[in-house]
C-alpha positions, 0 to 999 in steps of 0.5 A: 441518493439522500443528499438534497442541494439548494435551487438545482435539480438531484438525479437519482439512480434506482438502478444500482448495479451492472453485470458485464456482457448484458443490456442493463436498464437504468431508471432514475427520477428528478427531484427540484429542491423541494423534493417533487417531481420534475419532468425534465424530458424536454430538456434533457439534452444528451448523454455521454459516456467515457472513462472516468479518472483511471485510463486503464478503464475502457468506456461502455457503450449507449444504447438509446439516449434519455428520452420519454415523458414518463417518470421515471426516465431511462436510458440503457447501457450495454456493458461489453466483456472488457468494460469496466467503468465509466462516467457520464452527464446530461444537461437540463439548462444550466443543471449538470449531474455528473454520476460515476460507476466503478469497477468492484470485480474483473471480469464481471462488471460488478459496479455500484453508482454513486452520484455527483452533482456539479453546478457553478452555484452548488453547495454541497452538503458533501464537505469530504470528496469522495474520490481523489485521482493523483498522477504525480509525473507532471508534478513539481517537487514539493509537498504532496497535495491532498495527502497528509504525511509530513515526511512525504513529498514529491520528488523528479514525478514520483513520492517517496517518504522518509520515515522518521525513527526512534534511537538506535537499538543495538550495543555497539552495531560498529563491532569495536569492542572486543574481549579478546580476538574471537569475542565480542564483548556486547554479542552473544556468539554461537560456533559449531564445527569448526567455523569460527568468530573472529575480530577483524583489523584489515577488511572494515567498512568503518572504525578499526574493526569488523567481525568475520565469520569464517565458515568450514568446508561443511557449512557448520553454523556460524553467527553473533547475537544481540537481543534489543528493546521493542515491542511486538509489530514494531517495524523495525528498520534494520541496516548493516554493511557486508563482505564476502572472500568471493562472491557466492559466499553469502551471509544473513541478517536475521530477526527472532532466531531466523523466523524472517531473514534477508540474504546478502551477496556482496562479494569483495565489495563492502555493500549496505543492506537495508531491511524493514520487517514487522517485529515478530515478537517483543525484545526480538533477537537480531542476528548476522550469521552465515547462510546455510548452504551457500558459505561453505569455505567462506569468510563472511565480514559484517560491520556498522550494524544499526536496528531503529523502530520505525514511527508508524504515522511516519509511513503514512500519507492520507485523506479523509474522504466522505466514504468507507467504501470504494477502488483504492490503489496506487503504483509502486516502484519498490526496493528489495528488503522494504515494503510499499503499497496502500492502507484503507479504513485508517481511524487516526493518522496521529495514532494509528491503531485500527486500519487495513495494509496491502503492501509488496516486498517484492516476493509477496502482496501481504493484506493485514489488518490492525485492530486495536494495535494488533496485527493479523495478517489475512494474505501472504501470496507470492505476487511477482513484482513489476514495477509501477504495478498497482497495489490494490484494496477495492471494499464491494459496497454495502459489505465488509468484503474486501479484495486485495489485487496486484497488477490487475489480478486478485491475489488470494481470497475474498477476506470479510472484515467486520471489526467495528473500529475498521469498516467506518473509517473513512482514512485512506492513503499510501504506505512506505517503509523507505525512500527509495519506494517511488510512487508514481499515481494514486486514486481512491474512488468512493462509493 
């Protein structure tokens, strides 16, 4: 540890890392401000450990205490199979140092250990924190502390976030003007078979009309079209009303010629559908259509369409901690057709343009990292979804390689992420692309 402090004593640790289910001996040396040598046996009080800031970690075991004349000191810490973090302090005077380990992989205790120092007279030189623990139950609804997001707040002991969007995309997402009875006039229509476009005057959720699509006995293809205005990797925030003549008949909504699409099964009962989806290419296609295989025989009723651009900066809430390394994550509650989870190594919350994201959809945990505004996606793996379950990034010290895990378990492979406008970013935060994702906890420990 380089960092020098006015008037107090600097422990720093030699040892730098521990593997679970053997005994690790740690040394460390004392330094008073000058920089010499201290021997602090005499006054060296105890040791403790326990779990520090995450209660999903178990506290690790001492075996002996600080002891002996010689410099430099030791004490050992025996790691069991299931230990994974801990915190500590001994007492000289009035000197406290405070160190910390955190957890870098499951089931072998790789750790590295940074330490803190803590009087009632320091000054650190420090002027970032390098760890931050959040458990918003016990909250007030308000701004969210610490974390810098404008449109995020704490609302009944959870975040959410209500991104802001730009204008509405789409001509006529109402489907009110019509040609004639089976044409839209600001569509592009596609029939086969015998399915057929019609405008509808009975079942509307709002206006005068609706557009049905009503679908033969054999499924044939069925759909209208619009292509908007946006940019590649936009996030498109995509909302539309549906109906079905019974329940089983299913429609979708579509972006670029089904290259990502959302199933709606409303039955007999006018139900909103909200979908958020990276765009998959510029101008993309937006189409609501009938889903192959489960509308046969149907009649499909669409209306009040609306496609916007999500403001990306909006979906951000972040600090900025004293290190580029660490255990992010936080605990998500998310809602189908959307997406929430964390981002890491942000270099602008202003202008986001180079940062890694670890969301879920509720079907996969996708790892992505954005360079220079383009976006590539490093994991998509089916995670099953569990409520207030972690979405997690942990960057082993001293490396570019980065862990992306869920509920506790790593999901996909170690990904090394060597980008220069990345890996000394210091910005670490919370993702959500809609209100209705709830966060319950967040926590960042640095290294």
């Amino acid at each position: 540890m380089a960092n020098t402090f006015p008037c107090i004593a600097v422990m720093e640790l030699q040892a730098v890392s521990f593997i679970a289910g053997t005994n690790q001996v740690w040394t460390y040396n004392v330094y008073d401000d000058s920089g010499a040598t201290v021997d602090i046996s005499a006054c060296a009080t105890y040791l403790t450990l326990s779990p520090y800031g995450d209660p999903d970690y178990v506290a690790m075991s001492v075996a002996g205490t600080l002891s002996g004349s010689s410099i430099p000191y030791q004490f050992i810490v025996t790691t069991g199979s299931a230990s994974r973090s801990l915190s500590g302090k001994y007492v000289q005077q009035a000197v406290v140092v405070d160190f910390t380990g955190e957890e870098y992989r499951a089931g072998q205790g790789e750790c590295t250990i940074r330490p803190r120092i803590a009087t009632e007279e320091v000054v650190s030189d420090e002027s970032l924190p390098s760890s931050l623990v959040l458990n918003f139950s016990g909250m007030s609804d308000g701004a969210v502390p610490t974390l810098s997001g404008s449109t995020w707040s704490v609302s009944s002991g959870c975040v959410i976030n209500v991104p802001s969007t730009g204008s509405e995309l789409l001509t006529d997402g109402g489907l009110e003007i019509w040609s004639g009875a089976s044409t839209l006039t600001s569509w592009t229509e596609f029939v086969s078979g015998s399915s057929t476009i019609n405008r509808e005057s009975s079942i509307v959720h709002s206006g005068s009309y609706s557009a049905r699509l009503d679908v033969d006995a054999s499924g044939n293809a069925v759909l209208i079209q619009q292509s908007i205005s946006n940019s590649l990797y936009d996030w498109l925030y995509i909302s539309g009303w549906a109906y079905s003549s019974s329940l089983g008949k299913q429609s979708q909504m579509s972006e670029n010629n089904a290259q990502q699409v959302i199933s709606m099964n409303p039955g007999t009962t006018w139900t909103q559908y909200i979908w958020s989806v990276q765009a998959s290419k510029d101008d993309t296609d937006f189409q609501f259509k009938r889903a192959a295989g489960a509308s046969s025989s149907g009649s499909l009723y669409g209306d009040d369409f609306s496609i916007k651009v999500t403001v990306l900066s909006s979906m951000l809430a972040v600090n900025q901690f004293s290190t580029s390394y660490g255990i992010l994550k936080a605990a998500w509650s998310i809602t189908s057709g959307v997406q929430a989870g964390i981002i890491m190594c942000l270099d602008d919350p202003a202008n986001p343009q180079n940062m890694i994201t670890c969301y879920h959809n509720r079907t996969n945990l996708i790892f992505s990292k954005r360079v220079a505004g383009v976006v590539t996606t490093l994991i998509s793996t089916t995670a099953t979804y569990v409520a207030g379950a972690n979405v997690e990034i942990r960057r082993v010290w001293g490396t570019n390689v980065f862990r992306a895990y869920y509920n506790g378990s790593q999901v996909g492979t170690d990904q090394t992420i060597s980008d220069s406008t990345i890996i000394n970013n210091k910005y670490h935060g919370l993702f959500s692309t809609d209100s209705q994702n709830k966060c319950s906890s967040f926590s960042f420990y640095g290294v």
